[in-house]
C-alpha positions as CSV (number, residue, x, y, z in Angstrom):
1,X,8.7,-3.7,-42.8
2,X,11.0,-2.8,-45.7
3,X,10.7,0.4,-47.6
4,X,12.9,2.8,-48.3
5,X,13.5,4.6,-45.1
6,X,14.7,1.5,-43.9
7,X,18.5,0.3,-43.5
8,X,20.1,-3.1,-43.8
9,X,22.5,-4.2,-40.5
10,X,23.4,-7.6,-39.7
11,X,22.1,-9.4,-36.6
12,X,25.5,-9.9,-35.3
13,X,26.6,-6.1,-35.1
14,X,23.7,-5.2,-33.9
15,X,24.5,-7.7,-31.0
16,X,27.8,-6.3,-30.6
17,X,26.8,-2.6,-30.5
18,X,24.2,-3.1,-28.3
19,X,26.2,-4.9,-25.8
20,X,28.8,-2.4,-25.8
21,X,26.6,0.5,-25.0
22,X,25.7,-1.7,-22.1
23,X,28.9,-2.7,-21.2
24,X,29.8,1.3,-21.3
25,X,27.6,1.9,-18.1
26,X,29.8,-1.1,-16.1
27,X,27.1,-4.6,-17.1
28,X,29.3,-7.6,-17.4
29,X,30.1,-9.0,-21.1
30,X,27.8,-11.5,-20.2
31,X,24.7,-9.9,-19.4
32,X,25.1,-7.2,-21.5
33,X,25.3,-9.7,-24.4
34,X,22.1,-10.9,-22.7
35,X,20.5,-8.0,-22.6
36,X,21.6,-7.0,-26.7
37,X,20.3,-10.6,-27.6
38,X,17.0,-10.3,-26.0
39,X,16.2,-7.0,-28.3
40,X,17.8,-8.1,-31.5
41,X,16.0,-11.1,-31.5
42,X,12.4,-9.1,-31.2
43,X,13.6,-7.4,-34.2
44,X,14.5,-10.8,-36.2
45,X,10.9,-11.9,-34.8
46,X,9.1,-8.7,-36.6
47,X,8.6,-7.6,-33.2
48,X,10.1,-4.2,-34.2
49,X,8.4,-2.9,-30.9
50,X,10.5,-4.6,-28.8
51,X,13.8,-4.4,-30.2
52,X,16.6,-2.2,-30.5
53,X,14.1,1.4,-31.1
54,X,14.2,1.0,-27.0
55,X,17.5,0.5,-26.7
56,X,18.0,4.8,-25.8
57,X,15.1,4.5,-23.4
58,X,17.1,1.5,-21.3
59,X,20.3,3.7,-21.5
60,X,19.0,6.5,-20.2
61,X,17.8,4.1,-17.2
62,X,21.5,3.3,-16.9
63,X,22.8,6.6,-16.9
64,X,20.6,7.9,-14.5
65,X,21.1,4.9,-11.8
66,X,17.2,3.5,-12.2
67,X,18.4,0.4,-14.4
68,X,21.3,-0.8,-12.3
69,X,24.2,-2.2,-14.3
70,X,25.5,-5.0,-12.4
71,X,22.5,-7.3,-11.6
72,X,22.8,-8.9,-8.1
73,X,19.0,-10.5,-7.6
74,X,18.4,-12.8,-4.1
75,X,15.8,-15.0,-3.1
76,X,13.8,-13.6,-0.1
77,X,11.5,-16.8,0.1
78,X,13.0,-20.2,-1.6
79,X,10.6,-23.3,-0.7
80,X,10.8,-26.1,-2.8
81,X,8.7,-25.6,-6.4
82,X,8.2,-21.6,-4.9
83,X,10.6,-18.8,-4.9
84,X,10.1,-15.3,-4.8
85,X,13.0,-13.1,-6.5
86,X,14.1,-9.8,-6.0
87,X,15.4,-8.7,-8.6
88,X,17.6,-5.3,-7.0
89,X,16.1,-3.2,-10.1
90,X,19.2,-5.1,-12.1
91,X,19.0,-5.8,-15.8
92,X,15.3,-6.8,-16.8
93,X,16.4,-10.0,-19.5
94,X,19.1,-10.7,-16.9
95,X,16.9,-10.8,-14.1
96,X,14.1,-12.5,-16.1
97,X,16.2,-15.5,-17.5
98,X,17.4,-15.8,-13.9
99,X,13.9,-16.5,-12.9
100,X,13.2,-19.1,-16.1
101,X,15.9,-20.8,-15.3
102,X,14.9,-21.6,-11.8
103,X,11.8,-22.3,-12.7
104,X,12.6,-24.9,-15.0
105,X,15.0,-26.0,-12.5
106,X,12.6,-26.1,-9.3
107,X,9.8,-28.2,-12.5
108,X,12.3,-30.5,-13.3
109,X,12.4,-31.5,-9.5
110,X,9.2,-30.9,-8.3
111,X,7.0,-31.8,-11.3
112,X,6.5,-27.8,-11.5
113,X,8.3,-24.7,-10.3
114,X,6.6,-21.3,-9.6
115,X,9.2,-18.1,-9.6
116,X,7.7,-14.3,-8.2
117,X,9.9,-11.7,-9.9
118,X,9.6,-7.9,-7.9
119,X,11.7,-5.0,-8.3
120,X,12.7,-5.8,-12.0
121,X,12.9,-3.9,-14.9
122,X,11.4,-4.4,-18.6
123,X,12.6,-7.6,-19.9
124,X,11.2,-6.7,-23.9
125,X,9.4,-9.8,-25.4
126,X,7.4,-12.7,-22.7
127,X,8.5,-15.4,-25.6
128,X,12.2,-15.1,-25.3
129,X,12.2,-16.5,-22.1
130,X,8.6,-18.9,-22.4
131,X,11.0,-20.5,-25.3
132,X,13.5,-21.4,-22.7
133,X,11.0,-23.4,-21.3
134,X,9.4,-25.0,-24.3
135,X,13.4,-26.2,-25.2
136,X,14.0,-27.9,-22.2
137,X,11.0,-30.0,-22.3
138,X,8.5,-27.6,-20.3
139,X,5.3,-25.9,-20.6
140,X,6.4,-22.4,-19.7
141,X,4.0,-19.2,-18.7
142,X,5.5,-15.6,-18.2
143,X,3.9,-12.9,-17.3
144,X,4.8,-9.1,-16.5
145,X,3.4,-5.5,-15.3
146,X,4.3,-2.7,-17.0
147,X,4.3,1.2,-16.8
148,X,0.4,2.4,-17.0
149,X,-1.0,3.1,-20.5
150,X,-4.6,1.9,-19.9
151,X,-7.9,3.5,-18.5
152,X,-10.0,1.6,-16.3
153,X,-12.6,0.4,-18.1
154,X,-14.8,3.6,-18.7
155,X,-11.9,5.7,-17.3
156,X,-9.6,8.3,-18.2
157,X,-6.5,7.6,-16.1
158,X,-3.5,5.9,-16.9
159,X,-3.7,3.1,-14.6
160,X,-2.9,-0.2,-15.8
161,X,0.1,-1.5,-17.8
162,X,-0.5,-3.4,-21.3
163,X,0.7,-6.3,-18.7
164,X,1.5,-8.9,-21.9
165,X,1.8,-12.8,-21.2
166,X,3.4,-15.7,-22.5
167,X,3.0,-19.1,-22.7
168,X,5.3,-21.9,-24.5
169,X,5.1,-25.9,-25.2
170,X,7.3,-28.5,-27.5
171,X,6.4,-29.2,-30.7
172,X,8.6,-31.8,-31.6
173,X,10.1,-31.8,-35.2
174,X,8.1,-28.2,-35.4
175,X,9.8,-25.1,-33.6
176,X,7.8,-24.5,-29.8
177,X,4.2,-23.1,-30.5
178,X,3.9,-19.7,-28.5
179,X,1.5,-17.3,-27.7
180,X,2.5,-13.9,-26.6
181,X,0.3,-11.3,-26.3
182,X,-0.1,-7.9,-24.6
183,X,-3.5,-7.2,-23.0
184,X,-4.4,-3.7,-24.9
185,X,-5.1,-4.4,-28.1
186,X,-1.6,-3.5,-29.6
187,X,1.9,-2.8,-27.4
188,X,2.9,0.9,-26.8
189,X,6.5,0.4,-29.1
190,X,4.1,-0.5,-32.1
191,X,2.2,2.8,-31.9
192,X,6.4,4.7,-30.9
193,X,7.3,2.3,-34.6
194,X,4.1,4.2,-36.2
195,X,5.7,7.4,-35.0
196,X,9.0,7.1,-36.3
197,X,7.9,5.7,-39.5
198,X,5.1,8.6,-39.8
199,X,2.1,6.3,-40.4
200,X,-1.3,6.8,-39.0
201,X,-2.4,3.8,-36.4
202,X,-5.9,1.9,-37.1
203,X,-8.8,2.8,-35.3
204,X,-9.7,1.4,-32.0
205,X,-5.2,1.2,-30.8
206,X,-5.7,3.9,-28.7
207,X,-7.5,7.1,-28.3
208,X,-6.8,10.7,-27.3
209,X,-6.8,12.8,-24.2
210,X,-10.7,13.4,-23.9
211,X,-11.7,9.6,-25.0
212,X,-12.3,10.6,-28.7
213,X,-11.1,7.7,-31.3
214,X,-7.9,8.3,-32.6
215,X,-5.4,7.4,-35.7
216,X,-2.9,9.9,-35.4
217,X,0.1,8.0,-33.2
218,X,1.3,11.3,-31.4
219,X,-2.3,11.7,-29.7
220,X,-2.6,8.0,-28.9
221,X,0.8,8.2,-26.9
222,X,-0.3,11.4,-25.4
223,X,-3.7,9.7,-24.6
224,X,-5.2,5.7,-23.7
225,X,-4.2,2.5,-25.6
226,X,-7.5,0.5,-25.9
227,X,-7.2,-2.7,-24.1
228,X,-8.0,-5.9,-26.3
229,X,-11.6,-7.4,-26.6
230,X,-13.2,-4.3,-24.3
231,X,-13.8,-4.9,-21.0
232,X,-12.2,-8.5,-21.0
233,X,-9.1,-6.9,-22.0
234,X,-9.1,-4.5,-18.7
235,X,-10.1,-8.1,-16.9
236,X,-7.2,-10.0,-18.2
237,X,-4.7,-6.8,-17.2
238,X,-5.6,-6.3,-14.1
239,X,-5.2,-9.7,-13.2
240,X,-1.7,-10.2,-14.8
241,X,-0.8,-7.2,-12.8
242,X,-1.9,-8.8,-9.6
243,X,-0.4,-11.6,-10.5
244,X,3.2,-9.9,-11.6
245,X,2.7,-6.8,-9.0
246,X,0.5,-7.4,-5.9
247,X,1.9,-11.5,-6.0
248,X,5.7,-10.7,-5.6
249,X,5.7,-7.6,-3.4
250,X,6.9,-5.3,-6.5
251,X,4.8,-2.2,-7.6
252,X,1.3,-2.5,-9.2
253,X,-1.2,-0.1,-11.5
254,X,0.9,3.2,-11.6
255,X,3.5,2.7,-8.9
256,X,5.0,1.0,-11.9
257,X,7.3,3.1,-14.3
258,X,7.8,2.3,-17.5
259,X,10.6,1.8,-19.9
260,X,10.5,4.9,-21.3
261,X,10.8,7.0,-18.0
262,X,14.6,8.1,-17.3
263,X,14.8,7.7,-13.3
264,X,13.2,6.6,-10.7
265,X,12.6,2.6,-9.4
266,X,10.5,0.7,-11.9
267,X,8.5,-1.5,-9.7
268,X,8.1,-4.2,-12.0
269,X,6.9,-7.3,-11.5
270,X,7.0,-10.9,-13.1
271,X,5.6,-14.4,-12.5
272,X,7.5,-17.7,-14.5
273,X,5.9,-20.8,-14.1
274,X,7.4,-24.2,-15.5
275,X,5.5,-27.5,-16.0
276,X,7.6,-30.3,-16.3
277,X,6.1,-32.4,-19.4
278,X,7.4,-35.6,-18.2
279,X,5.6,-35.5,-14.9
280,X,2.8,-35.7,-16.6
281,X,3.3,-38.1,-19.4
282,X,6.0,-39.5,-21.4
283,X,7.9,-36.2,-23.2
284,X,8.0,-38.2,-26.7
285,X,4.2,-38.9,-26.2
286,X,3.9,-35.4,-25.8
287,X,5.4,-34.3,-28.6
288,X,4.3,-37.0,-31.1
289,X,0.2,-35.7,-30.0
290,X,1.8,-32.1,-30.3
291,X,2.7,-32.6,-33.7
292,X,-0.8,-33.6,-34.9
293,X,-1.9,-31.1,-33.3
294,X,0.2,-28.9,-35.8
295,X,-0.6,-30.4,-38.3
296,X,-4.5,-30.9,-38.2
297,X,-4.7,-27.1,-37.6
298,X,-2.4,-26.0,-40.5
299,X,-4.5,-28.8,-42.7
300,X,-7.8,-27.3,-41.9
301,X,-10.1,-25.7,-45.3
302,X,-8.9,-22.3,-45.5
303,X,-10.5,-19.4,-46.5
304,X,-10.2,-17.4,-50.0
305,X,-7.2,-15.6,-50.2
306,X,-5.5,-17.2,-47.4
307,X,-2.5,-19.4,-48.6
308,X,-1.4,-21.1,-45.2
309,X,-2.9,-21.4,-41.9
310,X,0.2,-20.4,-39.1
311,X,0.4,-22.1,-35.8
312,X,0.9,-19.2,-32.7
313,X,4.8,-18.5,-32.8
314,X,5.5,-20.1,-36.7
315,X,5.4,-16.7,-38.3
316,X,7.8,-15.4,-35.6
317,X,10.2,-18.0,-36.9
318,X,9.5,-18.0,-41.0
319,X,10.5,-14.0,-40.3
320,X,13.7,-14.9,-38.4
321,X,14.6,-17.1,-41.2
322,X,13.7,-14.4,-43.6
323,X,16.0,-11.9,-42.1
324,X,18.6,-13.8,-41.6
325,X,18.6,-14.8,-45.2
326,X,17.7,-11.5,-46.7
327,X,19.1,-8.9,-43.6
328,X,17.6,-7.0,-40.8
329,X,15.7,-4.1,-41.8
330,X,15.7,-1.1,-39.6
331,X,13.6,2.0,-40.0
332,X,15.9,5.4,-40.5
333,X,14.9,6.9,-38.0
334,X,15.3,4.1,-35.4
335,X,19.2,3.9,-36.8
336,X,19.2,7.8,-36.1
337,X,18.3,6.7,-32.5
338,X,20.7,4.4,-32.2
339,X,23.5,6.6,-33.7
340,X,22.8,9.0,-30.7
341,X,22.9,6.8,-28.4
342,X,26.4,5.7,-29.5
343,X,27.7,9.5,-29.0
344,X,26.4,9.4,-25.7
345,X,28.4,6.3,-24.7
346,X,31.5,7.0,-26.6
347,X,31.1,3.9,-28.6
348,X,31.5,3.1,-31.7
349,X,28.0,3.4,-33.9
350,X,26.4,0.2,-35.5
351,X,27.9,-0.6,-38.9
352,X,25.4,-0.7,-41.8
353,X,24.7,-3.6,-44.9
């Protein structure tokens, strides 16, 4: 969103601010690049929620010893297409892409490869790393708990995490299709971006303390983000959590801490599962069916006032291309945020234009 609280940076200083904060606190060069790349691209994406406005949150995890800086995971179980990784409470993109990778490694030589992430930390957007997949000729699936923001279904206790999930495939000529999705019906960043931007949120996000329908953002943060679709929302969560949480031996429902809290172990939990395309037919088949795929849904009638049907992920890339052409737009007060965060590391702030 542009208006005129927002402010123009470019991608690449972004990137290289963000990686020195994290390379203040003792991360390598190369994770903390990792770690910058994995937040500025959420931004290029339109995923605002997910970028850099979480970049204090993660620092303050650093400061205080929660986040460790030098990310040293281990593989209590390896077996084949199966691993299980502890992830040391290290990095979360560092740790994630760590557990892609292998997955995609363990596909490509058993026809698929299952990885169990515990004792991570937030990793931002499922898609960054469900795109790894997709680009080396898998299907790929992520998923993740997260710090509780959800009632049980007719409660009023934070319990469950918004717990999104990810999967990727090959399109061919056309960029991966992607779906990435959170399990409450919008992330808990997009209703922190209506805050700073001082916008009401729509009805049925979240609502307040005592279960009453909310659109003021500060009483939905103090309160319950609705999950998705009702009760098949809360379904779809707590599964993903059992999947990320109870699977790997990390935490699960509000043992789990979220990215926002300063200290203490964040019990998260992830699950990456590759399918190797080519064990199941040829990859060029694949992508030749994928591609009419594509194109019969973005050919179907459409409906008045709708000028192009999007495949899941194409509008993530048609905004990166945007902002790349026309510059990254960040909301003031998010540039405030990060300005702070530079005094605090002794670095030097983000340039802007």
């Amino acid at each position: 969103m542009t208006d005129a609280a927002s402010v123009r940076v470019h991608p690449d200083a972004l990137r290289a601010f963000v990686s020195q904060v994290y390379r203040s606190e003792g991360a390598p060069p190369e994770d903390a690049l990792l770690a910058a790349d994995a937040m500025v691209q959420a931004d290029l994406w339109g995923h605002q929620s997910h970028g850099v406005l979480r970049l204090g949150w993660y620092y303050a995890r650093l400061r205080s010893g929660a986040m460790k800086a030098v990310t040293q995971p281990t593989f209590p179980v390896d077996a084949g297409a199966i691993a299980v990784l502890d992830g040391n409470d290290g990095i979360g993109p560092v740790i994630a892409r760590t557990a892609a990778l292998d997955a995609i490694r363990r596909a490509k030589a058993h026809g698929i490869g299952a990885v169990s992430v515990r004792h991570s930390n937030h990793f931002g957007t499922c898609m960054f790393f469900t795109r790894m997949g997709a680009e080396a000729g898998c299907i790929m699936l992520a998923m993740t708990n997260g710090g509780p923001n959800m009632a049980p279904w007719g409660g009023l206790g934070k319990m469950i995490g918004t717990n999104p999930w990810s999967v990727a495939a090959p399109a061919g000529r056309h960029p991966p299709m992607v779906m990435d999705v959170a399990n409450s019906g919008v992330a808990r960043g997009k209703i922190v971006l209506a805050q700073l931007r001082r916008e009401t949120i729509p009805p049925g996000w979240a609502i307040d303390e005592r279960g009453r329908p909310t659109t003021d953002p500060v009483e939905g943060l103090k309160g319950f983000i609705l999950p998705m679709a009702g009760h098949k929302g809360y379904a779809i969560g707590t599964m993903v959590d059992v999947l990320s949480g109870v699977l790997s031996g990390s935490g699960f429902l509000d043992d789990v801490r979220g990215p926002y809290v300063p200290d203490g172990r964040s019990n998260v939990g992830h699950l990456m599962i590759a399918l190797n395309i080519a064990a199941f037919q040829p990859l060029d088949a694949f992508e030749a069916h994928m591609e009419r795929y594509v194109e019969t849904l973005k050919s179907a009638r459409r409906a008045e006032g709708v000028d192009e049907i999007f495949y899941p992920g194409e509008k993530e890339v048609r905004a990166q291309e945007t902002q790349l052409e026309q510059g990254l737009y960040l909301p003031a007060d998010t540039l405030k945020g990060l300005d702070d965060v530079a005094s605090q590391a002794g670095v030097t702030a983000v340039a802007r234009g």
